[in-house]
MARVEX-528815 format. One line per field, with one value per residue (C-alpha): residue in one letter; x, y, z. Coordinates in nm, 3 decimals, padded with zeros to 5 digits. Example, Ala and Ser with C-alpha at 12.3 -4.5 7.8 and 13.67 -1.06 7.14 Angstrom:
BEGIN
resn = A / S $
px = 01.230 / 01.367 $
py = -00.450 / -00.106 $
pz = 00.780 / 00.714 $
end
This chain:
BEGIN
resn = X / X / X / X / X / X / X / X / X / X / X / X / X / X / X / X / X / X / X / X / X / X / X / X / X / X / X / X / X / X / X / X / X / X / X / X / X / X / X / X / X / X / X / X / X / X / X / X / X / X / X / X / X / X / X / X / X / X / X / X / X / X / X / X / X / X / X / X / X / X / X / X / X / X / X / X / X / X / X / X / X / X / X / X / X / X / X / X / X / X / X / X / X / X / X / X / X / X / X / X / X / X / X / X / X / X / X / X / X / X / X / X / X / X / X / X / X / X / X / X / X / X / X / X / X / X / X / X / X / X / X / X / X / X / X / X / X / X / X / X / X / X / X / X / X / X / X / X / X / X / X / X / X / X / X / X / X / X / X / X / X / X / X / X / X / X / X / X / X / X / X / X / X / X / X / X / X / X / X / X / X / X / X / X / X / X / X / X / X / X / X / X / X / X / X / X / X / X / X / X / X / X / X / X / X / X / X / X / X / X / X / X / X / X / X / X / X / X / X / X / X / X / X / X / X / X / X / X / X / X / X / X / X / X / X / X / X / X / X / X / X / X / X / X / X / X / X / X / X / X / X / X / X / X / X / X / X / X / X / X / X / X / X / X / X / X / X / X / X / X / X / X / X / X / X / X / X / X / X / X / X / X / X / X / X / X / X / X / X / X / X / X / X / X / X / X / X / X / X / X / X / X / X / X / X / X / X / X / X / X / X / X / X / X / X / X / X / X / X / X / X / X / X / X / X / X / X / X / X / X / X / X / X / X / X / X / X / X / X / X / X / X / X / X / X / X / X / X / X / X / X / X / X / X / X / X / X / X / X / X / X / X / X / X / X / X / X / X / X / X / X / X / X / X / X / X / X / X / X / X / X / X / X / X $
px = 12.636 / 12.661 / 12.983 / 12.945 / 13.202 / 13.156 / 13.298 / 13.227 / 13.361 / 13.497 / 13.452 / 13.450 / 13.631 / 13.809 / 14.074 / 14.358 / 14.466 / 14.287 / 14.483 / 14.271 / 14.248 / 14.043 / 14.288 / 14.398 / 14.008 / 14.004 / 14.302 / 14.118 / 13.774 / 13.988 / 14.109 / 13.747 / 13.621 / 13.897 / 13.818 / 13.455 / 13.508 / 13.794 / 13.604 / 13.272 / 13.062 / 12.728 / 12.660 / 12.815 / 12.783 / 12.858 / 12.802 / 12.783 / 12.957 / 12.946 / 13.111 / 13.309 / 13.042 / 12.702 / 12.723 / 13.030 / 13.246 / 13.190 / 13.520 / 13.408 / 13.065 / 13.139 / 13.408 / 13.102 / 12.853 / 13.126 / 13.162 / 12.851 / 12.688 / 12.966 / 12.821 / 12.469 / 12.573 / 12.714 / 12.564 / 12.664 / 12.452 / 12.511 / 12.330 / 12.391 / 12.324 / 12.391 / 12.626 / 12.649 / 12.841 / 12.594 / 12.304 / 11.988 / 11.821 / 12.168 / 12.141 / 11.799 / 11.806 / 12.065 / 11.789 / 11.710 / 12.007 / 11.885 / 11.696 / 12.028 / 12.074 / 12.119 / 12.210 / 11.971 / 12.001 / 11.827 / 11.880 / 11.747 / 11.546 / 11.173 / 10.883 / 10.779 / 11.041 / 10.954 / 11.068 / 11.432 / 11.454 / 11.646 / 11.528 / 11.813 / 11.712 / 11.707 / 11.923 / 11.777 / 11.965 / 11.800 / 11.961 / 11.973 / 12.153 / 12.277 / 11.997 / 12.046 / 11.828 / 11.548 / 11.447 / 11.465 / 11.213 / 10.983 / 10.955 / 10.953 / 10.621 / 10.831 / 11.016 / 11.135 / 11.347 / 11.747 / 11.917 / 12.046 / 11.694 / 11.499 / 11.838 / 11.780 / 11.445 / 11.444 / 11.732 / 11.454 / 11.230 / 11.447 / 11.569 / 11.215 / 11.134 / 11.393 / 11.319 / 11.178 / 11.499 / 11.779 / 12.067 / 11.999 / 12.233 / 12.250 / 12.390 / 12.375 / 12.595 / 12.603 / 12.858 / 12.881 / 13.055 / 13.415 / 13.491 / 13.801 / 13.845 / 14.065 / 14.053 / 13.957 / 13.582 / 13.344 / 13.427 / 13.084 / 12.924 / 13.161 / 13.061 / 12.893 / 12.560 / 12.511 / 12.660 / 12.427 / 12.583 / 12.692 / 12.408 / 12.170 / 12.227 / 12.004 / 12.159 / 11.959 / 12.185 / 12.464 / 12.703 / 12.635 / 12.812 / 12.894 / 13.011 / 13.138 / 13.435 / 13.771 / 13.943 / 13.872 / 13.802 / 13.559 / 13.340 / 13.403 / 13.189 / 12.861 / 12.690 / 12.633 / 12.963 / 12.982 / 13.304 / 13.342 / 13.498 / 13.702 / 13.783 / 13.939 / 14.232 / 14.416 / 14.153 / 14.364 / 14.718 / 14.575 / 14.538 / 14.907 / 15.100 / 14.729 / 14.632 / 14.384 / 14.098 / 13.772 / 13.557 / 13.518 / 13.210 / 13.123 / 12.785 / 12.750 / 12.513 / 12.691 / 12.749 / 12.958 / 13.296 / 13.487 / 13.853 / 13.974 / 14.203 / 14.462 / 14.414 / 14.768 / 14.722 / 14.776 / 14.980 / 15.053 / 15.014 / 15.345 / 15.472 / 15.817 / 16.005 / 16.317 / 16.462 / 16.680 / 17.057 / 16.909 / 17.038 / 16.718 / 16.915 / 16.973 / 16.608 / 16.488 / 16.726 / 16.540 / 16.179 / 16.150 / 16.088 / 15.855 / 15.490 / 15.341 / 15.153 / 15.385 / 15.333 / 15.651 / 15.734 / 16.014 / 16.170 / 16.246 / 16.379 / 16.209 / 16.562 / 16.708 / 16.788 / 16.761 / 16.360 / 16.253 / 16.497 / 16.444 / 16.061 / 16.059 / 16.323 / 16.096 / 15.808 / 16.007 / 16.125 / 15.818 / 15.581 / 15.238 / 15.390 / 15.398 / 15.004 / 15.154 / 15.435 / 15.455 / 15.681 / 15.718 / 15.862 / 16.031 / 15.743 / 15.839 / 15.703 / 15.441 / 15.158 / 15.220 / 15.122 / 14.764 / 14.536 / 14.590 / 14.270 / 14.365 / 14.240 / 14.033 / 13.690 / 13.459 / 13.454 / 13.840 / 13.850 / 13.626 / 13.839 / 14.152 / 13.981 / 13.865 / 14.174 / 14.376 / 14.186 / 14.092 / 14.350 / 14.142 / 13.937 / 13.607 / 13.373 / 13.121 / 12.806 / 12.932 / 13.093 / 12.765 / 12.556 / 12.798 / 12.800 / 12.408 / 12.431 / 12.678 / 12.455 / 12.207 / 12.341 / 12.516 / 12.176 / 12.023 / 12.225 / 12.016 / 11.734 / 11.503 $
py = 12.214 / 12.526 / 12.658 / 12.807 / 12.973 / 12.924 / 13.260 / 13.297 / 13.457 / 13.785 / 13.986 / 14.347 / 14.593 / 14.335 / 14.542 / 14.379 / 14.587 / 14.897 / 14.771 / 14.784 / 14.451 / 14.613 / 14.657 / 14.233 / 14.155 / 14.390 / 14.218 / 13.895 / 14.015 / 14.102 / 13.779 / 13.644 / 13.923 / 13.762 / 13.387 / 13.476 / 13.655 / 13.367 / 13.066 / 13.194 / 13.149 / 13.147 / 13.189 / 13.319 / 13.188 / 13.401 / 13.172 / 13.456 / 13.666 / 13.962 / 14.197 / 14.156 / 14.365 / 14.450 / 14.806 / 14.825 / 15.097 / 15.330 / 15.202 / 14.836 / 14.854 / 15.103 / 14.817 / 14.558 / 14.741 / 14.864 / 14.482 / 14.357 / 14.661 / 14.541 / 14.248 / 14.437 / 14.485 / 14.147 / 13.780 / 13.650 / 13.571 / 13.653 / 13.432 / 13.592 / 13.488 / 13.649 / 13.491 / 13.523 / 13.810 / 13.994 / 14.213 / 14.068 / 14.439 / 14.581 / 14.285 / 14.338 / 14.714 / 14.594 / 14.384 / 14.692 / 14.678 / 14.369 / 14.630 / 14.695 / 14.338 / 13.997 / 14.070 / 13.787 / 13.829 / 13.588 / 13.781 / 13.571 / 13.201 / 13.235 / 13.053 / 13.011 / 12.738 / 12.855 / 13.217 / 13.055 / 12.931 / 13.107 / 12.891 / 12.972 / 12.753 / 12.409 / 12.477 / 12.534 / 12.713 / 12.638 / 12.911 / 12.863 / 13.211 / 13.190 / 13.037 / 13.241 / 13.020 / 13.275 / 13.299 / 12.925 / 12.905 / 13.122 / 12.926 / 12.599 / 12.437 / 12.267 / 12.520 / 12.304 / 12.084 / 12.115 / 12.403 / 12.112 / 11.930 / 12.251 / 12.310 / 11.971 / 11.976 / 12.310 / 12.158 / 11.872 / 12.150 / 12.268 / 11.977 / 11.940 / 12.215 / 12.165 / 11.834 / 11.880 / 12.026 / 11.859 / 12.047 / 12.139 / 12.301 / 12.408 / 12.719 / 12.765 / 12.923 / 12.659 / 12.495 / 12.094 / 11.849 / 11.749 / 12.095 / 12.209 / 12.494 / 12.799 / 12.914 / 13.285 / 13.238 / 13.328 / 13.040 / 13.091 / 13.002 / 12.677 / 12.537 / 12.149 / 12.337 / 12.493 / 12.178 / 12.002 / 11.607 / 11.545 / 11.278 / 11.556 / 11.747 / 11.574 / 11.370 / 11.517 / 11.794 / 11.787 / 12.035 / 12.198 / 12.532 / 12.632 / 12.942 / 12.991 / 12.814 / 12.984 / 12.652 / 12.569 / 12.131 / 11.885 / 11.750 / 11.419 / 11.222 / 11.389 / 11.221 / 11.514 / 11.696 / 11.920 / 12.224 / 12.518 / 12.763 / 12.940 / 13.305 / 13.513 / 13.609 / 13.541 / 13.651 / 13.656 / 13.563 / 13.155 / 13.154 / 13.226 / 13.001 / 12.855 / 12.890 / 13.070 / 12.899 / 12.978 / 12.638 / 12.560 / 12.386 / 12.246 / 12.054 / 11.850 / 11.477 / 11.245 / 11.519 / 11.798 / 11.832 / 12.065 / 12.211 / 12.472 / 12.749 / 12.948 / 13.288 / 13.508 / 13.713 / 14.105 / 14.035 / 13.766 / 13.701 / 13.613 / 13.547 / 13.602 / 13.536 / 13.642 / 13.513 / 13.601 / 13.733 / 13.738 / 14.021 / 14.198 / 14.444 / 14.068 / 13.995 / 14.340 / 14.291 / 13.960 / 14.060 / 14.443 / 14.461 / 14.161 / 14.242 / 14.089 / 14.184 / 14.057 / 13.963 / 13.938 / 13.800 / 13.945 / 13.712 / 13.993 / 14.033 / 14.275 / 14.421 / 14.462 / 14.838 / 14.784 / 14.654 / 14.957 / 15.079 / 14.727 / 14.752 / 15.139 / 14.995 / 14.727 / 14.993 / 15.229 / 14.962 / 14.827 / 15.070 / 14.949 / 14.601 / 14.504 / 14.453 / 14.261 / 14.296 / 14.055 / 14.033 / 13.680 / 13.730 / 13.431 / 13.316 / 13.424 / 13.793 / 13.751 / 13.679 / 14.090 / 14.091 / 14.201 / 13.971 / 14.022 / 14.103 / 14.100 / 13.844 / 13.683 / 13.663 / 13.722 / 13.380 / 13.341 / 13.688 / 13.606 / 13.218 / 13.404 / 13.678 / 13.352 / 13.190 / 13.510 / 13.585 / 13.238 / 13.037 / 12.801 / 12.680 / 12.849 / 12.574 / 12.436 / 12.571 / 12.906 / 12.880 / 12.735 / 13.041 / 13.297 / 13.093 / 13.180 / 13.527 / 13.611 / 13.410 / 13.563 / 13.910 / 13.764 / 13.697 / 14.046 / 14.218 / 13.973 / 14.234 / 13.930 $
pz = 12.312 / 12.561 / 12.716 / 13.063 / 13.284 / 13.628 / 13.874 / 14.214 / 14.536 / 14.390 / 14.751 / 14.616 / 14.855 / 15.044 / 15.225 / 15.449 / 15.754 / 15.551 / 15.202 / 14.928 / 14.717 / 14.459 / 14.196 / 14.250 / 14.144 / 13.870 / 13.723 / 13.778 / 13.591 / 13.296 / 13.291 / 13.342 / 13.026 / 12.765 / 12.881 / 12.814 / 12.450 / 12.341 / 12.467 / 12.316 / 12.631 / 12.640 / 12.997 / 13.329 / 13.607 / 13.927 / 14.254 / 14.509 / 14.746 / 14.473 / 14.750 / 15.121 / 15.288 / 15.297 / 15.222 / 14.992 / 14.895 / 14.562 / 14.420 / 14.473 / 14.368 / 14.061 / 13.978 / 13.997 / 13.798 / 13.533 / 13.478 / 13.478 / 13.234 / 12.994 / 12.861 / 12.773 / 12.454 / 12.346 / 12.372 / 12.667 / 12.987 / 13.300 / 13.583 / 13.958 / 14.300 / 14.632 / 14.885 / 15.259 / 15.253 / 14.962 / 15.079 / 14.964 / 14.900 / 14.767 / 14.490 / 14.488 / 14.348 / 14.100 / 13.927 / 13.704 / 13.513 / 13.341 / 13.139 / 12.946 / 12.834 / 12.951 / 13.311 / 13.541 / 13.946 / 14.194 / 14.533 / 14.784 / 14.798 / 14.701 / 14.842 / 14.441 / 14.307 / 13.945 / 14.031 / 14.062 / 13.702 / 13.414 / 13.115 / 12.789 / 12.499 / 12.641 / 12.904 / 13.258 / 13.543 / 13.896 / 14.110 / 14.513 / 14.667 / 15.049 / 15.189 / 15.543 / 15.832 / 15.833 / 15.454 / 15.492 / 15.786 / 15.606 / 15.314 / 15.536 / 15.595 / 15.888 / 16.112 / 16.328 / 16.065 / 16.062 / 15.845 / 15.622 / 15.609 / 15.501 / 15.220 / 15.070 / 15.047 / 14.831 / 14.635 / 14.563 / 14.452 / 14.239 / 14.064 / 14.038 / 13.858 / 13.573 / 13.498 / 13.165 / 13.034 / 12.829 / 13.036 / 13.368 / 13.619 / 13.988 / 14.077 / 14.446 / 14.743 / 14.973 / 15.229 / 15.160 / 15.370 / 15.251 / 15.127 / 15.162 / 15.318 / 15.270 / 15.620 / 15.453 / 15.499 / 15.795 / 16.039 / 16.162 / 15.770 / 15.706 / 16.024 / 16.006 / 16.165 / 15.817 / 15.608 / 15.389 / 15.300 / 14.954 / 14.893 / 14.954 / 14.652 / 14.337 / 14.053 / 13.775 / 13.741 / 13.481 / 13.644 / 14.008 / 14.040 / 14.399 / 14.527 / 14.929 / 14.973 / 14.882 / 14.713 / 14.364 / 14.412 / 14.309 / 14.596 / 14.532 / 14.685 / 14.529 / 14.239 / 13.990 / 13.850 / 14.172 / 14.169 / 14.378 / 14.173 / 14.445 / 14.487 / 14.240 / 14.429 / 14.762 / 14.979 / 15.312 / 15.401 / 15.509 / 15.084 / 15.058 / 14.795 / 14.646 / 14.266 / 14.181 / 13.880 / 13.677 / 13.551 / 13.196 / 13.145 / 12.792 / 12.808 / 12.549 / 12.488 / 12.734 / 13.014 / 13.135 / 13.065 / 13.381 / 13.268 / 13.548 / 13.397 / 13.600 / 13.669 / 13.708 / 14.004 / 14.024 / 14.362 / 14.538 / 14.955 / 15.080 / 15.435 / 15.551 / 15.841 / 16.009 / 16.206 / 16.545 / 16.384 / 16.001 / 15.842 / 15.747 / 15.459 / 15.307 / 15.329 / 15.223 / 14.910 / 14.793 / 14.824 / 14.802 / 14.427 / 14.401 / 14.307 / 14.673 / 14.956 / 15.248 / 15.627 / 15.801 / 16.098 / 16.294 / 16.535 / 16.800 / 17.180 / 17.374 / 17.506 / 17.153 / 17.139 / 16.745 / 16.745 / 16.689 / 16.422 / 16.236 / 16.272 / 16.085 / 15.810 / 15.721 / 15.696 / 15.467 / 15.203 / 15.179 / 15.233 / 15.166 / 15.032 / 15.403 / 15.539 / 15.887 / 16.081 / 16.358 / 16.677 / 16.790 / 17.098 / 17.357 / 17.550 / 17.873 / 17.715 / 17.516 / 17.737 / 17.815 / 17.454 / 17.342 / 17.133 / 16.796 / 16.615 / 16.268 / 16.030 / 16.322 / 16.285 / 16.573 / 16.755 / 16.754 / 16.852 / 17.143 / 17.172 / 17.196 / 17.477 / 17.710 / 17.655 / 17.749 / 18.040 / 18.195 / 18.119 / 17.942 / 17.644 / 17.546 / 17.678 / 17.453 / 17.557 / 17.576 / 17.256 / 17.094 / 17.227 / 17.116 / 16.704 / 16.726 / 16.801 / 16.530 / 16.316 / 16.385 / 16.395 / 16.032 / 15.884 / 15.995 / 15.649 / 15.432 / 15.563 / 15.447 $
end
């Protein structure tokens, strides 16, 4: 029997509107630490997306290595992949630290199968990190095969490779078909162009540990026992009011056994509104001392001589509580309004520009064009 706890998504120096969320993950990994010591794991699993960014801050990457040098000393492994927001070289250079213990970090896809393996007694972890489009057309014998094609044909490899083993399991960053999503992620990575279809991840695996999407669920409709862990915390305000889990997996003779556990969270993401004639004192009254990061929206005329007075009350009680503060205006006004940025990723941003400025939808092909070039300018921080 081996106990594994399955992690993923932890986005290290996530900041909203320039608030930092480190201190919400480091609540979370302490969480994560006493599951680990009170369950008597034998292996972590960490599905990806280590950090928000490429090139991290100092606070979240001393947070990261702090955490990871931690278990050097004690008998637990660690197994680590990169996710689509992870630099491949920044994961890379962190390799050396395996030197201190039992640290193991696959960084990118690698044209040897075999190099993907971390073998634990007779347990067998086949590890897949964000397989960005170009690492996959280098290893590819066929470059002109679909993303999805090319993914399911190294998952084949892989399954291959473990075959000999009593346990096996897949530990990959990957976007499958009837995932949920949180709506937190890159739009751009949970798109069906870089989907691969339930059926086309292999049976032989006992458990298959995902990392990418924000929602901790079962994909259903694939064969093997096949969870995405979900993020650690409330990654943006579209996570507000969602649990937060780690997976439990006890693999034992007649398969895997999954139990999610709860994670508390440091702070919560909550949205308020208030509305037109709400007494905002009133409103102030009920949420001020709650531990949450808030985004209010302030039903609002632009001829109310009090807007502005309202507006710097809410900033004073709240102070750093409130990450959003949002005018909804009658609609008469607020095409004068500019695009709000915020929380968008690049192709709504550029959505919301056409649709501001033409009076229209972003058509199709345009809209298909602009996807590749953020993909590809996505896949340049893999530096593969």
């Amino acid at each position: 029997m081996f106990k594994l706890l399955h992690i993923s998504d932890l986005h290290a120096g996530k900041t909203l509107n320039k608030v930092s969320r480190n201190e919400d993950l480091a609540y979370a990994l302490e969480q994560v630490s006493d599951i680990c010591l009170s369950e008597k794991v034998d292996v972590l699993l960490i599905a990806g997306d280590i950090f928000d960014k490429a090139v991290p801050d100092y606070s979240a990457e001393g947070m990261v290595l702090e955490f990871l040098t931690e278990w050097a000393g004690r008998g637990i492994e660690v197994v680590l992949i990169a996710g689509n927001h992870d630099s491949y070289d920044k994961l890379r250079a962190y390799a050396s630290i395996k030197k201190l213990g039992r640290l193991h970090i696959f960084d990118r896809p690698s044209p040897k199968v075999e190099d993907m393996i971390f073998q634990y007694k007779d347990l067998a972890i086949a590890c897949l990190p964000y397989p960005s489009e170009r690492v996959l057309t280098t290893i590819s014998e066929d470059a002109h095969r679909s993303y999805s094609h090319k993914v399911a044909q190294y998952l084949k490899a892989l399954a291959k490779a473990v075959e000999g083993y009593k346990y096996r399991i897949l530990l990959a960053h990957l976007m499958v078909e009837k995932g949920k999503i949180a709506g937190s992620e890159r739009e751009a990575s949970v798109s069906s162009f870089y989907a691969i279809r339930p059926d086309q991840i292999p049976d032989s695996f006992h458990y298959v540990a995902l990392g990418h999407l924000h929602l901790n669920q079962r994909i259903e409709s694939a064969i093997p026992p096949t969870h995405y862990s979900g993020s650690l915390y409330q990654i943006d305000f579209s996570e507000k009011g969602t649990k937060k889990f780690v997976n439990l997996v006890v693999l034992e003779e007649f398969g895997a056994k999954v139990q999610a556990l709860e994670l508390s969270l440091y702070r919560q993401l909550k949205e308020v509104r208030i509305a037109k004639g709400q007494s905002i004192d009133k409103v102030l009254d009920e949420i001020k001392d709650q531990k949450a990061l808030f985004k209010v929206i302030l039903e609002a005329d632009i001829k109310d001589p009090m807007l502005n007075l309202k507006t710097q009350k809410l900033h004073q009680v709240l102070g750093e509580k409130l990450v959003f503060l949002n005018l909804e205006l009658p609609e008469s006004s607020s095409t004068e309004l500019p695009i709000e940025v915020e929380g968008l990723d690049l192709l709504q941003i550029y959505r919301a520009y056409y649709k501001q400025n033409y009076n229209q939808d972003l058509p199709e092909e345009i809209e298909r064009e602009v996807f590749r070039l953020l993909n590809e300018v996505q896949h340049e921080t893999h530096q593969a």
